[in-house]
C-alpha positions as CSV (number, residue, x, y, z in Angstrom):
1,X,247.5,24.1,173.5
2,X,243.8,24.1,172.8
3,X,243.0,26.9,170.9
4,X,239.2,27.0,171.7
5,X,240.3,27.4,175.3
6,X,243.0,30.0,174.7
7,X,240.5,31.8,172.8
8,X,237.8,31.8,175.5
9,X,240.3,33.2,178.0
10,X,241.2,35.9,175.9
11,X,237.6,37.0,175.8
12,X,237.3,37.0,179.6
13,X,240.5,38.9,179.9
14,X,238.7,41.2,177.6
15,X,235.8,41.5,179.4
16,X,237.3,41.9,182.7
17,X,239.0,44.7,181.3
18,X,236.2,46.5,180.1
19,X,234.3,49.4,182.0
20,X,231.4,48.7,180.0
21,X,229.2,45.5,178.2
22,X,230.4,44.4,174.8
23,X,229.4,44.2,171.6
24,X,229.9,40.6,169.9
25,X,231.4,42.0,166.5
26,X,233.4,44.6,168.0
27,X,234.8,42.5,170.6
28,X,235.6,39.9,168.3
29,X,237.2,42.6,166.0
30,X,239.6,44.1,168.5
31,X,240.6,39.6,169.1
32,X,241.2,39.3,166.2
33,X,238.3,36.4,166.0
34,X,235.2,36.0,163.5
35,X,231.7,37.2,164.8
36,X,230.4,33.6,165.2
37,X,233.3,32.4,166.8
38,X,233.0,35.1,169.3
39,X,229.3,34.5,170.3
40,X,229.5,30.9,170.4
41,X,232.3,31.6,173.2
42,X,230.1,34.5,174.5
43,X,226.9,32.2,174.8
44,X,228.8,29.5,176.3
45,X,230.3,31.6,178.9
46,X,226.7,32.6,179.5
47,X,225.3,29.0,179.6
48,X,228.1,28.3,182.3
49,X,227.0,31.8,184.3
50,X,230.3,33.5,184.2
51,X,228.9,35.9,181.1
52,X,225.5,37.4,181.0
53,X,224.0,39.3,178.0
54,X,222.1,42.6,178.8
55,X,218.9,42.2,176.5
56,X,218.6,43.5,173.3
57,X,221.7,45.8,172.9
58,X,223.5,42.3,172.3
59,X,226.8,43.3,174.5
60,X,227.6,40.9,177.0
61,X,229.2,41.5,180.3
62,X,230.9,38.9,182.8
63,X,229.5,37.6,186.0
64,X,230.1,37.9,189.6
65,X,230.7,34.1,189.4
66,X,234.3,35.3,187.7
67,X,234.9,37.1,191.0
68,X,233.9,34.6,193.2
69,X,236.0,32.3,191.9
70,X,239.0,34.0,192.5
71,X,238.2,34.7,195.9
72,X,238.5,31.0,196.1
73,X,241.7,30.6,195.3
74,X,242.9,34.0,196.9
75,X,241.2,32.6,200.2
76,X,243.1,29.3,200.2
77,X,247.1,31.4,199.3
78,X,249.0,30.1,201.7
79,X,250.9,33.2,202.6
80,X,247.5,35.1,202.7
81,X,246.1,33.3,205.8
82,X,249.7,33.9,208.0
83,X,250.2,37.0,207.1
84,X,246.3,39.0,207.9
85,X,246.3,38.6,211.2
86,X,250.0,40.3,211.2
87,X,249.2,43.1,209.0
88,X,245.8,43.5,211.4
89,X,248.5,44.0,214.2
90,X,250.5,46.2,212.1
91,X,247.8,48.4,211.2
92,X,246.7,48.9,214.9
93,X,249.7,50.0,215.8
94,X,250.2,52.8,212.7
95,X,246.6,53.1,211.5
96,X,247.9,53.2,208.0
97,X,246.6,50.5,204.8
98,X,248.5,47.4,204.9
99,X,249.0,46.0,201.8
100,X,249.9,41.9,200.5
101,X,251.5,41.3,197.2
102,X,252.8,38.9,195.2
103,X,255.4,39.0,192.4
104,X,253.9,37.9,188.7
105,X,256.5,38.6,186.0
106,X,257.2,42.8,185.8
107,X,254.2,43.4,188.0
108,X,252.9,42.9,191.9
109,X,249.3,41.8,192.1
110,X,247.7,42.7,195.5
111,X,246.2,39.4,196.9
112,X,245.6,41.0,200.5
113,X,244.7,44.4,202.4
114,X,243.7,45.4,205.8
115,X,242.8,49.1,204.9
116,X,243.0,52.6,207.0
117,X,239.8,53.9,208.1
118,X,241.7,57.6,207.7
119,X,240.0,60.1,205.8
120,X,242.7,60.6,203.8
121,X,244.3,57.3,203.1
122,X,246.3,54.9,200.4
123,X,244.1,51.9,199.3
124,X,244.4,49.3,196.5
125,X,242.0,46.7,194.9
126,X,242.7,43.1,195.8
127,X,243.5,41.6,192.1
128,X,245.0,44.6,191.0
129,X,248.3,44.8,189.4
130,X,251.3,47.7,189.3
131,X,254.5,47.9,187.9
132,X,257.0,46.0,190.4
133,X,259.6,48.4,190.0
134,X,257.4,51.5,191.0
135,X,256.1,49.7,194.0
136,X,258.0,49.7,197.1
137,X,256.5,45.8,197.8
138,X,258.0,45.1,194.4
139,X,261.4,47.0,194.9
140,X,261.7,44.8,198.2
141,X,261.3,41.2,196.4
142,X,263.2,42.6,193.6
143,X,266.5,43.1,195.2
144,X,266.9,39.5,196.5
145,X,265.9,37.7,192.8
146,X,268.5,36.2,190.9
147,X,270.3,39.0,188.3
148,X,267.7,37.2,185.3
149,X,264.4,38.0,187.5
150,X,266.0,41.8,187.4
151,X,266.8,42.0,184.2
152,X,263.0,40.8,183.1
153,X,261.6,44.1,184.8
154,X,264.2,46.6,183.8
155,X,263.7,45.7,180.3
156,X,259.7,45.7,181.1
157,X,260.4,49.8,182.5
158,X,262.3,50.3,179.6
159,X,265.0,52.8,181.5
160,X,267.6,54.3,180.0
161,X,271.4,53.6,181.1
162,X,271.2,56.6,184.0
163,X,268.0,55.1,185.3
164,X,268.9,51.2,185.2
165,X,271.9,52.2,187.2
166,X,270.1,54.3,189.8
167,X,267.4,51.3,189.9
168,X,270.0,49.1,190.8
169,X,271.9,51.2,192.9
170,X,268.5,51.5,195.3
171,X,268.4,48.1,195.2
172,X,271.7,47.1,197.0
173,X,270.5,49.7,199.6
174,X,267.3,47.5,200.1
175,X,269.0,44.6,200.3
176,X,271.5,46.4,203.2
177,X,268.0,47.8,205.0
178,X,265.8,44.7,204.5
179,X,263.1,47.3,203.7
180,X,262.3,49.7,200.2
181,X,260.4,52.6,200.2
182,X,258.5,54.3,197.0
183,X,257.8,58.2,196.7
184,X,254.9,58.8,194.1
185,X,255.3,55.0,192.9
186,X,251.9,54.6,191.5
187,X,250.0,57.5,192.4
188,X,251.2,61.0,193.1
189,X,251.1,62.2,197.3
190,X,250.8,58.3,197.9
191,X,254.5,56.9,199.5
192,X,255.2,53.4,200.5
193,X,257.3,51.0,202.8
194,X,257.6,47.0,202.0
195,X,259.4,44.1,203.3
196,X,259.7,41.0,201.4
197,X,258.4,37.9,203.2
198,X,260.5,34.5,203.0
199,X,258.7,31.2,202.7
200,X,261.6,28.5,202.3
201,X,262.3,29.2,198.8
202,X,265.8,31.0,197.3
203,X,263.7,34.1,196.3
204,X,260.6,36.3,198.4
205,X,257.1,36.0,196.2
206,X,255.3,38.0,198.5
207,X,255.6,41.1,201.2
208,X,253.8,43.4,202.7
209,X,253.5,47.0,202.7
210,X,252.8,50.3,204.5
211,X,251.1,53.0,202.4
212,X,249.5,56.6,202.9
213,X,249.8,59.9,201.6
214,X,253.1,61.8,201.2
215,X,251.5,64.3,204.1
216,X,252.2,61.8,207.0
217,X,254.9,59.8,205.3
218,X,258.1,62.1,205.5
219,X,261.3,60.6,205.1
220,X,261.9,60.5,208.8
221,X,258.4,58.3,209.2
222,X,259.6,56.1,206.5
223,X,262.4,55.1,208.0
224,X,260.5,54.3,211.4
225,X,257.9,52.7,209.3
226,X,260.4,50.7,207.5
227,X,261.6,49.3,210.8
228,X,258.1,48.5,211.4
229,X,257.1,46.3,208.4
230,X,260.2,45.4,208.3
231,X,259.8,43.5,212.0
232,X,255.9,42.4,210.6
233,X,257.6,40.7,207.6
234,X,260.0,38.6,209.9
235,X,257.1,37.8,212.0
236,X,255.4,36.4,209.1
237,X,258.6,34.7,207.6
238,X,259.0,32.6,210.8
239,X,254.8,31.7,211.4
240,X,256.2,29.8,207.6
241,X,258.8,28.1,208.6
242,X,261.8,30.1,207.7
């Protein structure tokens, strides 16, 4: 691989991650990468627009042209484009944020959201990650991926014997449901239904997901809710082919 190019992306990862502009030594410091290398990546990412340098602090930041990008290729997802006006449907009918995911490695990324106009509500970034196996979304892919695919995220949560076989106890119950749920999965007072979506392939890549605050989500809604995405999900899964 090219190392220029692998070294570049590592300093937009860096950047992307970062609250604040940063400095060209100390970001090349915490890379691992000389100070000259660093600002010759920098000021080419700032030639090309995606990096911009805020005056004479010398701490660069990236670009909006990063985002748009993405949007790009989050606009043209397959899934994405059958599945919004479903969750739009969905949400009508329980006025809660519906959320669209997509499995990468140990985590979901959210590539889609139609969001509750509650007060109090659950929401989610498009493009940001969680743990799978806190999420309900990821719990509900999860339990229909090959015994490797499992494996990959239980060593990612690093449980101990009593937790790996709970984990895998709950999912055998999704996978007799169709539906997983989440209680404080990656916030506290925020609970979750999901239902994976099939596309044709041996394993679900994406679902999508009711979420709101424990308050309205008692065990009892869950379980109606879970009906509910579930029946949104197989909508979905047959607008794909399946």
């Amino acid at each position: 691989m090219d190392s220029t190019s692998i070294k570049a992306l590592r300093v937009i990862e860096a950047l992307a991650a970062s609250d604040e502009p940063r400095g060209v030594a100390e970001l090349g410091r915490s890379l691992g990468l000389t100070k000259s290398n660093t600002f010759r990546i920098l000021s080419t990412l700032s030639g090309l627009g995606y990096a911009k340098s805020h005056g004479e602090s010398g701490r660069y930041s990236l670009t909006l042209n990063i985002w748009e990008q993405g949007m790009k290729v989050i606009d043209r997802h397959p899934v994405r484009r059958v599945a919004l006006p479903n969750m739009r449907m969905l949400h009508a009918n329980v006025t809660e944020t519906i959320l669209l995911t997509t499995l990468e490695s140990s985590d979901v990324l959210y590539i889609g959201k139609v969001e509750s106009e509650n007060p109090i509500r659950a929401s989610a970034r498009e493009g940001q990650r969680a743990p799978a196996w806190r999420t309900a979304s990821g719990r509900s892919m999860l339990a229909f991926h090959p015994k490797e695919d499992i494996e990959q995220v239980l060593s990612a949560a690093n449980f101990d014997d009593a937790e790996r076989a709970e984990f895998l106890e709950m999912l055998q119950r999704v996978r007799e449901r169709g539906f997983a749920t989440s209680v404080n999965g990656t916030r506290v007072g925020v609970n979750s239904v999901a239902a994976p979506l099939w596309s044709g392939e041996d394993a679900p890549w994406t679902s999508v997901s009711i979420s709101g605050p424990a308050e309205r989500f008692t065990a009892e809604r869950m379980d109606e809710l879970g009906i509910m995405v579930l029946n949104c999900a197989t909508r979905i899964s047959e607008s794909l082919g399946v």
